[in-house]
C-alpha positions in Angstrom: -2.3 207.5 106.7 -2.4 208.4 103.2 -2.1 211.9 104.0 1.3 211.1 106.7 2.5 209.6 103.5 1.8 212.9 101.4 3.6 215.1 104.1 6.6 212.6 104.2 6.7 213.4 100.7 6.5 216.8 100.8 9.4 217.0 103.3 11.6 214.9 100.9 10.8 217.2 98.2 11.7 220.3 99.9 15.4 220.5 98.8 15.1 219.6 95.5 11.5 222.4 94.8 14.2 225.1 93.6 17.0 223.6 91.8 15.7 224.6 88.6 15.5 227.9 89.8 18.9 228.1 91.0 20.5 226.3 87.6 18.9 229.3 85.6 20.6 231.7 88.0 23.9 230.0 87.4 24.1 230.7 84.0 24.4 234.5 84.3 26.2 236.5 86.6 23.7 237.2 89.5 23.4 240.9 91.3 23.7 240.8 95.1 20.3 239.4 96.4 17.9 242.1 98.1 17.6 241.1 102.1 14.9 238.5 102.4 12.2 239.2 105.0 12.8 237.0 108.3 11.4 233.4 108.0 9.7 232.6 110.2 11.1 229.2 111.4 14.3 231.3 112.8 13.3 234.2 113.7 12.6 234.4 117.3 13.0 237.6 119.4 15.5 238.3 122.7 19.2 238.8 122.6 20.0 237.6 125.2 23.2 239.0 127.3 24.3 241.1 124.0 21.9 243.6 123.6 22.9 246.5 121.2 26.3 244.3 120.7 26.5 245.4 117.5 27.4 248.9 118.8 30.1 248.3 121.2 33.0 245.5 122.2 32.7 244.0 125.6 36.4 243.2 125.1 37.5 246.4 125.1 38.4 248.4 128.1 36.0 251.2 129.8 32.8 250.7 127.3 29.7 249.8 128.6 29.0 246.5 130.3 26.8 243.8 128.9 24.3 242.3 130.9 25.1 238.9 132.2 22.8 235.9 131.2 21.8 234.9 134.6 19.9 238.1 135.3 19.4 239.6 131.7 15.6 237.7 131.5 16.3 236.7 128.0 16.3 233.7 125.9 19.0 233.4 123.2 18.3 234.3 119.9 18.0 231.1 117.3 18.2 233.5 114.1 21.8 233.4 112.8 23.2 237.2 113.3 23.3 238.0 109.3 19.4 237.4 109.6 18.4 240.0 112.0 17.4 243.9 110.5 16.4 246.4 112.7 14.1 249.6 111.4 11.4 247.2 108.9 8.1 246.4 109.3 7.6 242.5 108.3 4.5 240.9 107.5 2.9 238.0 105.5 1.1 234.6 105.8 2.1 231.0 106.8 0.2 228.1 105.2 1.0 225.0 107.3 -0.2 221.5 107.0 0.8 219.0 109.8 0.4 215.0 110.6 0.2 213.7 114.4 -0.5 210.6 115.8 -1.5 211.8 118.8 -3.6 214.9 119.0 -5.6 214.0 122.0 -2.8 212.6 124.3 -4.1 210.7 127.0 -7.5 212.3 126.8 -8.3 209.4 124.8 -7.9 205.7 125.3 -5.9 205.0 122.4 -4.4 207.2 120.3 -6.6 209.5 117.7 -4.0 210.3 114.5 -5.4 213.3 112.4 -4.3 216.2 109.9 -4.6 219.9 110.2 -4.7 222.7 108.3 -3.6 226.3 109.4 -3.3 229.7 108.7 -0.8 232.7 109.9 -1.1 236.4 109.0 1.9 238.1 110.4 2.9 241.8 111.4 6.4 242.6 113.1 7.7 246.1 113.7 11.1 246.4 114.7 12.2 249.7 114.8 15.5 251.0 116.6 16.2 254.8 117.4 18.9 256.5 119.4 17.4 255.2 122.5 14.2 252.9 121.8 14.6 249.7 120.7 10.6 248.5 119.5 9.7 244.9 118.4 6.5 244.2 118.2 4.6 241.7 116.7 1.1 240.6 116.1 -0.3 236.5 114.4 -3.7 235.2 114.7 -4.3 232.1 113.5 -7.0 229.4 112.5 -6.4 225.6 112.4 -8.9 222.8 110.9 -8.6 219.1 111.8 -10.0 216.5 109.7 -11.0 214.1 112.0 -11.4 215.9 115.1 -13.4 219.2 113.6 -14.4 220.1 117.2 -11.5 221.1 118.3 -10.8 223.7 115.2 -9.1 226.9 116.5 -9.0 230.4 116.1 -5.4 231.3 118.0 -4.2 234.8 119.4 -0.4 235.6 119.4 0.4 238.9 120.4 3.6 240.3 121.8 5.5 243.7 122.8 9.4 244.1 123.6 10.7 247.6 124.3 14.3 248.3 125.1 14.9 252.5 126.4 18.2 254.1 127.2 17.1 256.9 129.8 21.1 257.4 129.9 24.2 256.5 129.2 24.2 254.4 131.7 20.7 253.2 132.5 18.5 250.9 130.6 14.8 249.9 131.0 12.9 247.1 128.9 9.6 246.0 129.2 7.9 243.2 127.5 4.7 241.0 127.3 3.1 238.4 125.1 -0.1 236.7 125.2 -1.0 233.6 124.0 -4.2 231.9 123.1 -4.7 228.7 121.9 -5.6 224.9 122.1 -2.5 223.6 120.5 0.9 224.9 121.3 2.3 222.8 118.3 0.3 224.8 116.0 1.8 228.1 116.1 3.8 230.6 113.4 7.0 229.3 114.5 5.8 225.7 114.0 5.8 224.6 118.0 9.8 223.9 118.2 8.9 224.5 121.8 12.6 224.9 123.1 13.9 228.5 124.3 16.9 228.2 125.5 17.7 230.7 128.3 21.0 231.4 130.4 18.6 233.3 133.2 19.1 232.1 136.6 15.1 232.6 136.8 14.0 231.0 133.6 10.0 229.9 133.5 9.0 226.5 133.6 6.8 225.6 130.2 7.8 222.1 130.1 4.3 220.2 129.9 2.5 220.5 126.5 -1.1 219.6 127.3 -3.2 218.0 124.4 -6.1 219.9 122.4 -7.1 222.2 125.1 -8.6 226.0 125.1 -5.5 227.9 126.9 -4.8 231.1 127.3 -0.7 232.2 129.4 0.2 236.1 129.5 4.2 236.4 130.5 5.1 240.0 130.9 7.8 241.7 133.1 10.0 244.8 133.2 13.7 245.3 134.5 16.0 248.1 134.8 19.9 248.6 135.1 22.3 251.2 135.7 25.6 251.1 135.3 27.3 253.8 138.4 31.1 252.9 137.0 33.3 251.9 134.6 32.6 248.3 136.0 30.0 248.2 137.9 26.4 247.8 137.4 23.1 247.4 139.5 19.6 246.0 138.2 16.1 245.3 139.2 13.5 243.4 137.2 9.9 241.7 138.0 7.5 239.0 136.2 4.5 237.7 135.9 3.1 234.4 133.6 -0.8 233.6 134.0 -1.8 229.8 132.8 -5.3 229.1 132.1 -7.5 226.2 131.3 -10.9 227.3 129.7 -12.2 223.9 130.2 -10.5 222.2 132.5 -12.3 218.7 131.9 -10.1 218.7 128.9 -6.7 218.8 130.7 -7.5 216.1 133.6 -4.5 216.4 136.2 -3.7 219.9 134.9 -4.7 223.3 136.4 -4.9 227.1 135.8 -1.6 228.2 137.5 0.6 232.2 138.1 3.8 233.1 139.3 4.8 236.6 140.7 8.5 237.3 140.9 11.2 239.6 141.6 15.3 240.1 141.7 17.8 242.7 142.4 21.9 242.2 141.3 25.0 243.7 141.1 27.3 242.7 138.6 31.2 243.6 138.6 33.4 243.3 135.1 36.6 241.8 136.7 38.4 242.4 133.0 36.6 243.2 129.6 36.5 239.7 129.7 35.2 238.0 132.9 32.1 239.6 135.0 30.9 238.3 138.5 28.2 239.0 140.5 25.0 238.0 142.5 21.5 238.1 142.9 19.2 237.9 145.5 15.1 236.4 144.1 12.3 235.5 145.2 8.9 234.2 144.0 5.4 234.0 144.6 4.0 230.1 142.9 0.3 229.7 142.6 -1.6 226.9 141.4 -5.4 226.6 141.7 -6.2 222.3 142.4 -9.8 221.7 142.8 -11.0 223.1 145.8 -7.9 225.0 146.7 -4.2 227.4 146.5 -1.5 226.3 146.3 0.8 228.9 147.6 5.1 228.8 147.7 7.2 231.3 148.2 10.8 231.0 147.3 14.0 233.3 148.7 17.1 233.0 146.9 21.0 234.4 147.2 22.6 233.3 144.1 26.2 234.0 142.8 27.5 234.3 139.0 30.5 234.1 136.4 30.1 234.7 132.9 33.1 234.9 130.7 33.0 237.2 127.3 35.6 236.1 125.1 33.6 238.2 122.2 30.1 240.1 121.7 28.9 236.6 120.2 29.9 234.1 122.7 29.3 233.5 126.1 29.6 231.2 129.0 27.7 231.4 132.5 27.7 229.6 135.5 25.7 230.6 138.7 24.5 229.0 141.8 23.4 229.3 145.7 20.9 228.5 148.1 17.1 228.5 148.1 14.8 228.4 150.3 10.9 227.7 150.1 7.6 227.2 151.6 4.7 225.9 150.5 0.9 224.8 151.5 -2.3 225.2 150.7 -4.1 228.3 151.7 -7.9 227.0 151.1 -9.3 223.3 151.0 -13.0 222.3 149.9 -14.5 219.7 152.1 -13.9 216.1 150.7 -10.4 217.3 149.3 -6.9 216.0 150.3 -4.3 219.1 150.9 -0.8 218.8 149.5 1.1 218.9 152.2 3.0 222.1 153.8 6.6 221.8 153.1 9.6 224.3 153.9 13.3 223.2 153.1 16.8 224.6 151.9 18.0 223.6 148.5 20.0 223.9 146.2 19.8 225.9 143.0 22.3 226.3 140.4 22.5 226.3 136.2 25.2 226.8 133.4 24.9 228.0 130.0 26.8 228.3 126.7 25.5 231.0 123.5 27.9 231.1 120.4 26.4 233.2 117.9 28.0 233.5 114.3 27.0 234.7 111.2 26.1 231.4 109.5 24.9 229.7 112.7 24.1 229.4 116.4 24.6 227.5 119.5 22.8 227.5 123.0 23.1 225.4 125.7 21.6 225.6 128.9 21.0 223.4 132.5 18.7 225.0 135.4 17.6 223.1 139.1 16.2 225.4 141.2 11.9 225.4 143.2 10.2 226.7 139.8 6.3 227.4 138.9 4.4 223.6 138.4 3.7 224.2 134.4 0.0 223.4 135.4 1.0 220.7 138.0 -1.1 221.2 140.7 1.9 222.8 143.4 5.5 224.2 142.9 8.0 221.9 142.0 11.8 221.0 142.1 12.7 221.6 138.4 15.7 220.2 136.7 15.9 221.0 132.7 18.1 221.0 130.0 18.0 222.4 126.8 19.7 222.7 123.2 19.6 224.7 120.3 21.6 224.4 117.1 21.0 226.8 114.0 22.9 226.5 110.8 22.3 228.3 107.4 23.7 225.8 105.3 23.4 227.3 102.1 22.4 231.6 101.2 19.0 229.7 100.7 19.4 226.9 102.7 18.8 226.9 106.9 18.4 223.9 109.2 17.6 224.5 113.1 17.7 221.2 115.9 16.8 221.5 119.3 15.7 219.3 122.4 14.9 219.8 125.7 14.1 217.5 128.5 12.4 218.5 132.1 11.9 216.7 135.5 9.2 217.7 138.0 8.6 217.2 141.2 5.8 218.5 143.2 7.1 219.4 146.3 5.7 217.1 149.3 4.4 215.0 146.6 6.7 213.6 143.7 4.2 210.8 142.6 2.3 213.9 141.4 5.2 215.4 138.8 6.7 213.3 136.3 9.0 213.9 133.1 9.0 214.9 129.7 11.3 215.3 126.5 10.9 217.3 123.5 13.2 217.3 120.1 12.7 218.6 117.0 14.4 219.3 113.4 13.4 221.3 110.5 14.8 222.4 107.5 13.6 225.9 105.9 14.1 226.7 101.7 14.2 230.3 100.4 12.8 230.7 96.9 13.4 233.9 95.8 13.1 236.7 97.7 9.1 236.3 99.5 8.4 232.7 99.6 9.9 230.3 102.0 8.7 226.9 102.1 9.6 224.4 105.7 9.5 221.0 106.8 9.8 219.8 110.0 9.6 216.5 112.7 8.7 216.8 116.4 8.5 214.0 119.2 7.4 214.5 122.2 7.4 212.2 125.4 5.5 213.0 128.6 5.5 210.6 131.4 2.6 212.2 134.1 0.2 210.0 136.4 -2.4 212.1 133.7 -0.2 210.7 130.2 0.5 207.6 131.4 -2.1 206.2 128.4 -0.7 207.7 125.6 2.8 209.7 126.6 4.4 209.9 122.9 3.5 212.1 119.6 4.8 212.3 117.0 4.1 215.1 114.5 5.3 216.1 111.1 4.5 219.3 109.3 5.4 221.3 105.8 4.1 224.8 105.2 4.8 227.5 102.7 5.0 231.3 103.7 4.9 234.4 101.9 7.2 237.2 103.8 7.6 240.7 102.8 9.8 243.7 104.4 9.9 247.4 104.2 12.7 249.5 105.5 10.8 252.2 108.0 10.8 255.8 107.0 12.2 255.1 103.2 
């Protein structure tokens, strides 16, 4: 406890750490401050629906289209637009100490409180030619618990986005990140755990298991081509891969994969208003002891988005779905889920408002989605929020929440709810060191957390952060 007092502290002192330095830089007449490297609490790669904004206007007649949230594959950015820079290679190391009350979950009988200790190296490249756009970015990671020393970590985090122009008029991207862990809390960007997405398809990551040895891969690739001055057509395909290295320390959770695909054509009514549709489907796998669990899903979906500017948008989409799902192989002794084929309904909204000293996403989804390590498919409806302000030039806050409900098809007493919110505030002193505080709650209600469904965790770390422009 003494040490949940020491963090509590820590968190209070954040905001008054530099005022000395910033009343010495009063009394003289400061230059314009060099660009500080990209903290790592708000930097979070994707554009969204405004790739390459900066170079055109959607609001102007006959330049190229932008790619509507529903079928762009890409969660909105949390880094307020005056943070992003393009052709620098980033690196450095986060120092990160965290309190939680909770570490086990429901693995336990009652609930195990502990502190942890980790450590981030960092490497980003983010380059941006005529035609290639090139973030890439590469964090191990090593965590040590005080109480519970068996489950100290080394972590993985590895990932790869690559945007190419072929023409004109057609784009390819291709990304993949890989993940490997036994805490999704502890991670560089401090376990926020909400991405909020305007994609029609978005994947389900809504349970947080406790201390376990995981390891998810998410990769996919898409294409469009615009043929006109307001018309465009578009392909893309996924993948995620969930797995449980031991799974008697997840109980009620399994290794899981999803296979998907979608075509769309989208059709820019005025600079301002696009619709279109899209027609998806998916393969969802889960592995339960002794057998697969197999659904396929076929969807016809139609959209609106509205582009009042490159830095706001506002998406609606919906249609029908249809799935069908049962087991493909039982072990003896085991009880099959039971087949089940249906039509239902799928349909989301979402809102992005991007400005130079802050951001806003918003975003609702239902639709037959992959189980998050529930042992079948299930009927997904989540909600999520993200709110990014930088307060002061030195100064940035960031809140988000999201809350998910599933349901197993042919078996709700198998899915359940949970609900994730979280709030952190991030200091800049001078131009490489950034120092963060931060409060997460988390509430899971499974047949599996029914024990022990809250945590709470608080957390303050330090980071050293440096940039170098490429090529100068």
């Amino acid at each position: 406890m003494n040490a949940a007092i020491t963090i509590r502290s820590a968190m209070l002192l954040l905001l008054s750490a530099p005022l000395c330095v910033q009343a010495q830089q009063g009394q003289t007449q400061p230059s314009a401050p060099a660009p500080a490297a990209s903290a790592p609490l708000l930097s979070v790669p994707g554009n969204g629906s405004n790739e390459g904004a900066a170079s055109f206007d959607p609001t102007v007649a006959g330049d190229r289209m932008l790619t509507p949230p529903p079928v762009s594959g890409q969660s909105y950015p949390l880094a307020p637009s005056s943070e992003e820079k393009a052709n620098y290679i980033r690196g450095g190391v986060i120092f990160d100490a965290a309190y939680s009350d909770n570490v086990l979950g429901s693995t336990s009988a009652t609930p195990v409180s502990d502190v942890s200790y980790s450590v981030f190296p960092t490497v980003t490249l983010d380059e941006t030619t005529t035609r290639l756009h090139t973030l890439l970015t590469y964090a191990p990671g090593f965590t040590f618990y005080q109480r519970t020393s068996g489950y100290n970590q080394a972590d993985q985090n590895v990932s790869i986005d690559l945007r190419y122009r072929l023409s004109p008029h057609v784009t390819v991207s291709l990304r993949d990140s890989l993940q490997k862990t036994s805490n999704v809390f502890n991670q560089p960007d401090q376990g926020l755990g909400v991405a909020v997405s305007g994609s029609a398809q978005a994947l389900n990551n809504s349970i947080v298991a406790p201390l376990a040895d995981q390891l998810s891969n998410t990769g996919g690739a898409g294409i469009t081509y615009q043929y006109g001055a307001d018309s465009m057509i578009g392909a893309s395909g996924t993948f995620t891969n969930l797995h449980y290295a031991n799974p008697s320390q997840v109980p009620g959770l399994f290794d899981g994969a999803t296979r998907a695909g979608s075509a769309f054509y989208a059709h820019r009514l005025s600079p301002r208003n696009y619709i279109g549709a899209t027609y998806q489907y998916q393969e969802l796998l889960a592995y339960p002891t002794g057998g697969t669990n197999q659904t396929q899903t076929h969807g016809i979906l139609a959209f609106y988005t509205f582009f009042p500017a490159t830095h706001f948008s506002v998406s609606v989409f919906g249609g029908p779905q249809y799935y069908n799902s049962g087991v493909q192989i039982v072990a003896a002794g085991v009880a099959p889920i039971p087949a089940a084929n249906a039509w239902t309904p799928a349909a989301g909204a979402s809102l992005n408002w991007r400005l130079p000293r802050g951001n806003v996403a918003l975003s609702y989804l239902h639709t037959v989605s992959g189980g998050s390590g529930l042992a079948g498919a299930v009927e997904l409806d989540s909600a999520a929020a993200s709110v990014g302000r930088q307060i002061t030039p030195n100064l940035s806050a960031h809140i988000a929440a999201s809350y998910a409900n599933n349901g197993v098809l042919a078996v709700s007493t198998l899915g359940g709810h949970s609900a994730l919110a979280s709030a952190a505030l991030e200091r800049q002193v001078g131009q490489h060191v950034g120092l963060q505080a931060g409060y997460t709650r988390l509430h899971q209600t499974y047949y599996f957390f029914s024990a022990n469904p809250d945590t709470n965790r608080e957390w303050v770390s330090v980071s050293y952060q440096f940039s170098r422009p490429l090529g100068r």
